[in-house]
C-alpha positions as CSV (number, residue, x, y, z in Angstrom):
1,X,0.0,0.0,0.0
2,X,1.4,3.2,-1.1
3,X,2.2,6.2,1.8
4,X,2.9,9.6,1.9
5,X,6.7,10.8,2.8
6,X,6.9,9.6,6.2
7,X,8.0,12.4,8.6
8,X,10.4,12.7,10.9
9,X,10.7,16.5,11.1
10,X,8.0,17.5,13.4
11,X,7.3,20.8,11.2
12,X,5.3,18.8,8.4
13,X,1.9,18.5,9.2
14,X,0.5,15.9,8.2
15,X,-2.6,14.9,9.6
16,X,-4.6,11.6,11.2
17,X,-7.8,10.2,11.1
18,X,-8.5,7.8,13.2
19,X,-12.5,6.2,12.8
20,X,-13.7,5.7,9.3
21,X,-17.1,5.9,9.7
22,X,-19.8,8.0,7.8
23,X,-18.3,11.4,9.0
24,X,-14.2,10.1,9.3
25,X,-14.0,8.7,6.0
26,X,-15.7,11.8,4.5
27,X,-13.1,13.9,6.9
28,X,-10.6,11.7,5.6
29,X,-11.4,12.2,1.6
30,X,-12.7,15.7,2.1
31,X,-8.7,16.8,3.3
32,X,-7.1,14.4,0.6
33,X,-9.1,16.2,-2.1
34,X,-7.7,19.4,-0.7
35,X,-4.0,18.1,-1.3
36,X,-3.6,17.8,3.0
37,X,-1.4,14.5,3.7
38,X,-3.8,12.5,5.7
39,X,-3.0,8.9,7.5
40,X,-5.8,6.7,8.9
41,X,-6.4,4.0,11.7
42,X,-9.4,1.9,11.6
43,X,-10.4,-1.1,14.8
44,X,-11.3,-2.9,11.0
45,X,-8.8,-2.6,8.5
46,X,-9.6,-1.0,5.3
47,X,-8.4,-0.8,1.6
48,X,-7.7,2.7,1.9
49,X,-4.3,5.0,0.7
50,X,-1.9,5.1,4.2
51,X,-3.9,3.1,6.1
52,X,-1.2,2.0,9.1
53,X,-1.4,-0.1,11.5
54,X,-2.0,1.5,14.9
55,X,-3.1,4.4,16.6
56,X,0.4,4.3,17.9
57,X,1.9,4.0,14.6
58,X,-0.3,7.0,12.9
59,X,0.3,9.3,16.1
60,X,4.7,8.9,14.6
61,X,3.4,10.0,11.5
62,X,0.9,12.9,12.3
63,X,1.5,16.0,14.2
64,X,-2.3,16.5,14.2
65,X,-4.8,13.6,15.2
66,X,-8.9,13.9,14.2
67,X,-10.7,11.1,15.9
68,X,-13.5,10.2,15.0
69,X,-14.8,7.6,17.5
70,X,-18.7,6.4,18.1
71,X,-19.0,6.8,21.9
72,X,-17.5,7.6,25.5
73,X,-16.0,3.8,25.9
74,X,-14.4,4.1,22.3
75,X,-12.8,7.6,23.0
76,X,-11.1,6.7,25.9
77,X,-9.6,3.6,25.1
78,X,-8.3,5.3,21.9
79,X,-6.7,7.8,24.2
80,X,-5.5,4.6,25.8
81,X,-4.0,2.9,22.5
82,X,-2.3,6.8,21.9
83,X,-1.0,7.8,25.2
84,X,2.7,6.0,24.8
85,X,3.2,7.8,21.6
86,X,2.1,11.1,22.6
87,X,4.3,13.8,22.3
88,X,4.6,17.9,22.5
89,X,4.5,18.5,19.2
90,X,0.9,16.8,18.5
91,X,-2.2,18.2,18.9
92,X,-5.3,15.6,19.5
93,X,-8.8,16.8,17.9
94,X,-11.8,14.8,19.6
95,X,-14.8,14.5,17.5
96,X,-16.9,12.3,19.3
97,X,-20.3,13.0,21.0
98,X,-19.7,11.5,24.2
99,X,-20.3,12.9,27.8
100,X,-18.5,16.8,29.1
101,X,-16.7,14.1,31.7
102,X,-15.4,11.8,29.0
103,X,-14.1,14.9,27.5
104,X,-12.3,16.0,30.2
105,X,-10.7,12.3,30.8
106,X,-9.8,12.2,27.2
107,X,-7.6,15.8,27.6
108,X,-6.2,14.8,30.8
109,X,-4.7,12.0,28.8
110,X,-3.3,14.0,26.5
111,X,-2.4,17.3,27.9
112,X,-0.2,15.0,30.9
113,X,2.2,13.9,27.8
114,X,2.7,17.2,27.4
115,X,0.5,17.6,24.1
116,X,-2.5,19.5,23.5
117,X,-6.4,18.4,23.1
118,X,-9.4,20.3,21.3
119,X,-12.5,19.3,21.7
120,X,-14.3,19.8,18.4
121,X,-18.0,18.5,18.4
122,X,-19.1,18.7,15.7
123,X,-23.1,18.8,13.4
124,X,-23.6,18.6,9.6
125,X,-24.4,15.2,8.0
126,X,-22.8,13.0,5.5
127,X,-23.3,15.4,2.8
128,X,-21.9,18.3,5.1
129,X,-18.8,16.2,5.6
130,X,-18.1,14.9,1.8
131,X,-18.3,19.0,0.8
132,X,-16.4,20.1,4.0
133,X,-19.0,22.3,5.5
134,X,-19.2,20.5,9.2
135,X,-19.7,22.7,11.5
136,X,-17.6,22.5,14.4
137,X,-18.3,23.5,18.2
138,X,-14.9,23.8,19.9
139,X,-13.3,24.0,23.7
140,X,-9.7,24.3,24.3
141,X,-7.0,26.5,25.7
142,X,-6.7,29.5,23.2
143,X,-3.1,27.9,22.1
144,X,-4.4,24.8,21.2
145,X,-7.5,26.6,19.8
146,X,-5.2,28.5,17.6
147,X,-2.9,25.6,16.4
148,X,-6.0,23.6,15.5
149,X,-7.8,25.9,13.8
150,X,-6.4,25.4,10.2
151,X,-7.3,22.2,10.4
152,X,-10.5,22.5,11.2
153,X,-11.2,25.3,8.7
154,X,-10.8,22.5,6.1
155,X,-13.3,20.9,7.1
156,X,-15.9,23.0,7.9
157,X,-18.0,26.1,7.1
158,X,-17.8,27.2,10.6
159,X,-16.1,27.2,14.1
160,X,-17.6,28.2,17.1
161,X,-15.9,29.0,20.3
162,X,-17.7,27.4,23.3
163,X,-15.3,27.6,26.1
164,X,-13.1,24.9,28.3
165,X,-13.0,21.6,27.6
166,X,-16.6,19.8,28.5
167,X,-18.5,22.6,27.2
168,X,-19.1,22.0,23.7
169,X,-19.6,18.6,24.8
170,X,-22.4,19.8,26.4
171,X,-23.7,22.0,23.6
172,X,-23.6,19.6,21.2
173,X,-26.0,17.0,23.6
174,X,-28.4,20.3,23.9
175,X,-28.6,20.4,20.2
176,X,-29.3,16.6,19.7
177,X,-32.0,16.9,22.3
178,X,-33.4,19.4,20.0
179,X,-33.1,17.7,17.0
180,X,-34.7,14.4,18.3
181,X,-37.9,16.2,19.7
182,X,-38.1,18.1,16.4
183,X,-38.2,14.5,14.6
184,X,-40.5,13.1,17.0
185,X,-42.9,15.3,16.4
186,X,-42.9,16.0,13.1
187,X,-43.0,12.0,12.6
188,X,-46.6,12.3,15.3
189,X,-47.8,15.2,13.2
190,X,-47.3,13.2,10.4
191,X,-49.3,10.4,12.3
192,X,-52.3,12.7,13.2
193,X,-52.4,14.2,9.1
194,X,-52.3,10.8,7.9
195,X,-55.1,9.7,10.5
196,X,-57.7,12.4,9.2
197,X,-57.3,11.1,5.5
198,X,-55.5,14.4,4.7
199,X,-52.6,14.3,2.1
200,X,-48.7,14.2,3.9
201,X,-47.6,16.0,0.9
202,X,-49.9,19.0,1.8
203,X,-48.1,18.7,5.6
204,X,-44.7,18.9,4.0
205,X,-46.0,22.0,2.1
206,X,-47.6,23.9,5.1
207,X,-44.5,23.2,6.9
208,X,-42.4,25.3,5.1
209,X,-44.1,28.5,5.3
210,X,-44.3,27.7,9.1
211,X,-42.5,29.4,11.7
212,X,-41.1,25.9,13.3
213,X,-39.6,24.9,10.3
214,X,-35.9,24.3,10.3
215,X,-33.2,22.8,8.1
216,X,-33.6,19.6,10.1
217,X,-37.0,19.1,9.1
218,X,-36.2,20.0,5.3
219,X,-34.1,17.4,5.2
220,X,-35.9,14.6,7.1
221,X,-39.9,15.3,6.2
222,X,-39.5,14.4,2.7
223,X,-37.1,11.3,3.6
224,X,-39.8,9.8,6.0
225,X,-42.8,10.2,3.2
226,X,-40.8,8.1,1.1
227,X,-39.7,5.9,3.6
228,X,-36.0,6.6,2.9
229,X,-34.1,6.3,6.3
230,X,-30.1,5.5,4.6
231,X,-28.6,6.8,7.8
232,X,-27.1,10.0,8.0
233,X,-26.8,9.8,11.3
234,X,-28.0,6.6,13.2
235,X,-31.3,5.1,15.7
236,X,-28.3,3.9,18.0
237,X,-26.2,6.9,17.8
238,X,-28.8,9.6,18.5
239,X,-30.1,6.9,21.0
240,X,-27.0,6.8,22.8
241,X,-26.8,10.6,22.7
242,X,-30.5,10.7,24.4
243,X,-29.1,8.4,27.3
244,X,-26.2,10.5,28.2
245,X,-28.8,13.6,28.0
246,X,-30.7,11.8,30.5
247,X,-28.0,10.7,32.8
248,X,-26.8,14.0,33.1
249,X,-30.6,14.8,34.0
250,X,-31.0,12.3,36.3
251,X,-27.3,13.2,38.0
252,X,-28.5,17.7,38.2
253,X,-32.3,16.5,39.5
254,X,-33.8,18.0,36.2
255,X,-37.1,16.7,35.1
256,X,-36.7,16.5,31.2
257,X,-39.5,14.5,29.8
258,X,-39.2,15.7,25.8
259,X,-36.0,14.1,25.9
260,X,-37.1,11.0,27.6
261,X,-40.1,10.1,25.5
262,X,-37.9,10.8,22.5
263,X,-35.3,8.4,24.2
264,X,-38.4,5.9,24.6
265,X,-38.9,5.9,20.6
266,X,-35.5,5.2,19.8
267,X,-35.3,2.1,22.2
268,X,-38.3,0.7,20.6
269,X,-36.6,1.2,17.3
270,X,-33.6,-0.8,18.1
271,X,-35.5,-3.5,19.3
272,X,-37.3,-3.8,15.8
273,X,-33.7,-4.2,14.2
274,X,-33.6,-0.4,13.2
275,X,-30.5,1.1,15.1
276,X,-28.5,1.5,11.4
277,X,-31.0,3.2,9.9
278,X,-31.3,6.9,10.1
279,X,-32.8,8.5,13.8
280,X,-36.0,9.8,11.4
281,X,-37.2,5.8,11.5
282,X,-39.3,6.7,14.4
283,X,-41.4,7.5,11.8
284,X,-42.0,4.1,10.5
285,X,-44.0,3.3,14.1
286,X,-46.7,5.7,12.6
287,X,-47.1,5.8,8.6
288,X,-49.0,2.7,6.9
289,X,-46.1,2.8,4.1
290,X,-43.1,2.3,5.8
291,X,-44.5,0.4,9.5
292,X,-43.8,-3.6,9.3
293,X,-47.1,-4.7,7.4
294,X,-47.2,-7.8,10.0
295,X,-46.0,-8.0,13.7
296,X,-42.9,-9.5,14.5
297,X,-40.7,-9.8,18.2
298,X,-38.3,-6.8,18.8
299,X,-35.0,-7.5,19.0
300,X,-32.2,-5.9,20.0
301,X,-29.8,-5.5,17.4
302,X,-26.1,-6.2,18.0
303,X,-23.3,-4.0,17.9
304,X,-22.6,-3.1,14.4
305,X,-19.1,-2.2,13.4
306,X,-19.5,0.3,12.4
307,X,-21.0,3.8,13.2
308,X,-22.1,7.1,11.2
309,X,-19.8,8.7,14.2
310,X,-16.6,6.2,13.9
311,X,-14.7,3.3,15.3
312,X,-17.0,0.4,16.6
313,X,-17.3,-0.6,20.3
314,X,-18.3,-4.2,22.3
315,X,-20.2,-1.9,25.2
316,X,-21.2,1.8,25.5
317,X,-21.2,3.7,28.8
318,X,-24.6,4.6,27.6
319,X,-26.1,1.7,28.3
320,X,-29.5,1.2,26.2
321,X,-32.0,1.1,28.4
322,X,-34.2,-2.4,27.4
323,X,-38.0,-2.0,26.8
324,X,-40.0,-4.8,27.9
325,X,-41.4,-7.2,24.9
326,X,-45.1,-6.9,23.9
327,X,-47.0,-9.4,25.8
328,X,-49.6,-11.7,25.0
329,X,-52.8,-9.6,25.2
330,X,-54.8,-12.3,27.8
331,X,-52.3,-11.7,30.1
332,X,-53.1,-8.2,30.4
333,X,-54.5,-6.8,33.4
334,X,-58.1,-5.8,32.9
335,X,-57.2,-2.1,34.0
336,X,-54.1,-1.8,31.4
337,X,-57.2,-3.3,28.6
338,X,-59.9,-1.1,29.6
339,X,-56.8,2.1,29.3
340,X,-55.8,0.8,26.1
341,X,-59.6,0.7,24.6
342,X,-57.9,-1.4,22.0
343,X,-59.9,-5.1,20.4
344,X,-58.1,-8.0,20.0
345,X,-60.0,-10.1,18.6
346,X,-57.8,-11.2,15.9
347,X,-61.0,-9.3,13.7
348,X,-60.5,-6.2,12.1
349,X,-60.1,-4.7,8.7
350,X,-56.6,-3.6,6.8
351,X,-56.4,-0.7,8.3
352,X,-56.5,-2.2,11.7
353,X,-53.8,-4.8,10.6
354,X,-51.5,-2.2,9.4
355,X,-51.9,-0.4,12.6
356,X,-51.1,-3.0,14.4
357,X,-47.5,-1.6,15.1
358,X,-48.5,1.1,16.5
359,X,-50.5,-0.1,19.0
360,X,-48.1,-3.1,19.7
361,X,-45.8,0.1,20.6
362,X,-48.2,1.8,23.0
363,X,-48.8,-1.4,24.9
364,X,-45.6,-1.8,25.6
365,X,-45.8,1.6,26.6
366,X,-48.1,1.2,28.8
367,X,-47.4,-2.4,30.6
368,X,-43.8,-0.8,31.5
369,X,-45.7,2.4,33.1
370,X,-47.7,0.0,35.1
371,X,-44.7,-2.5,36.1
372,X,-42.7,0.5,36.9
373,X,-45.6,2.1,39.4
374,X,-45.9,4.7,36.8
375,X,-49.0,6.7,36.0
């Protein structure tokens, strides 16, 4: 496989990438188009131009290190892998959406080997990444800041300065939360338009002359109508995103139940086999067209490989919280049947059928409020 120069004066800069997922590999060929010298690690090897063979190997290469890693457990233990080889002259970029403490362990790492760490969140999609216009929410000591800054710039169509390390960490779970509500609703609005016989295409219309439009929903109403959910930006990763939102909740005593019941959605995603599809799947629980025509057992899927953020991991620190399986509807209790106001008969029409989904959700809903004292 042929490299680059390799470099043993510390002045060249050539840069790493370590995680080849959706957003590092489109990092990766976004700076090689550019003419930047770029090295990559990958847990799976790839067929890729200077692919090496270790973090440790890539960090005697790089003065500059983006990683690109799915979650809290993956970041550290890459730190971990680096550490030995760190020196003064590098400068470690952390891309990952993991928790402001994660963050903080990840820089320790680094800053006691004498090097220095950015923290550089990041939002934009695959498309964002492949034409460089990431947008990149940074913490960092205003040296570090500095040095990194070039390399971020070719990435990205803008850098904003948060503060210390932790905080943009803690910006960029805000904006998930926000981004997962706005999905969730739209995906129940679409439910309610679609109930009332009414045209979705006449919702996606109305929708953009209305005030709580955004670019998020641009993007992700149309997708969801056709039933297009290629991830851009996964069920488990915003999922795992929503669990460290709502650790940190439970940790500060804060009551946040948007978040939660978005949270709720996702689980029930993965257990239907959809955490590599795109987040906007929520919306297959409600429209006719894209809901499983027939019921089948959730399932939780296993860790994939690979992630839309980076490397792949055996366990996350954000644990996915498990939703209890749909039960057999005679062993309900009388109360949670009379709530539900639902017939199962094993009568009903086509429409009934293919709403079966949905209402499989909201009993499983509602036998986990009951067998948690809830409601």
């Amino acid at each position: 496989m042929e490299r680059l120069a390799s470099t043993s004066d510390p002045a060249h800069k050539n840069i790493g990438v370590i995680g080849l997922g959706i957003i590092g590999r489109a990092v990766a060929a976004h700076l090689r188009r550019k003419g930047l010298p770029v090295f990559v690690w990958n847990r799976s090897p790839r067929p890729v131009p200077n692919f090496v063979g270790s973090p440790g190997e890539l960090a005697t290469l790089c003065n500059f290190i983006q990683i690109f890693v799915s979650d809290d457990e993956a970041l550290l233990q890459t730190m971990e892998e680096l550490s030995a080889d760190l020196v003064p002259r590098h400068i470690v970029l952390a891309h990952s959406t993991v928790a402001p403490n994660s963050m903080r362990a990840a820089a320790e790492v680094v800053e006691c080997r004498g090097a220095r760490f950015v923290e550089a969140s990041f939002t934009g999609s695959k498309l964002a990444a492949e034409k460089g216009e990431l947008v990149y929410y940074v913490g960092g000591t205003a040296r570090a800041l500095r040095e990194a800054r070039p390399i971020l710039e070719a990435s990205s169509k803008e850098i904003v300065e948060i503060g210390a390390v932790g905080q943009a960490s803690a910006i960029k779970i805000a904006t998930n939360m926000i981004t997962a509500a706005s999905v969730q609703a739209a995906a129940e609005a679409l439910a309610l338009v679609q109930a009332l016989e009414v045209p979705l295409e006449k919702f996606v219309e109305a929708m953009r002359a209305n005030a709580s439009h955004s670019t998020t929903l641009a993007m992700k109403l149309p997708k969801m109508l056709e039933g297009d959910f290629e991830p851009h930006f996964s069920v488990k990763h915003m999922l795992k995103d929503m669990q460290i939102a709502s650790q940190i909740a439970l940790s500060r005593y804060l009551d946040l139940g948007l978040t939660a019941a978005a949270r709720d959605q996702l689980v029930e995603q993965m257990q239907w086999g959809h955490g590599d599809y795109d987040y906007s799947a929520v919306a297959r629980k409600f429209l006719h067209d894209t809901a499983p025509a027939v019921y089948e057992k959730p399932q939780m899927e296993a860790q994939g490989e690979q992630s839309d953020a980076g490397e792949p991991v055996t366990a996350t620190s954000a644990a996915v919280t498990p939703v209890p399986a749909a039960q057999d509807p005679s062993a309900m209790s009388a109360q949670a049947r009379k709530l539900s106001g639902l017939s199962f008969s094993g009568a009903g029409d086509g429409s009934a059928h293919a709403a079966l989904p949905l209402r499989r959700g909201f009993l499983r809903q509602l036998l986990s409020r009951f067998s948690s004292g809830e409601g």
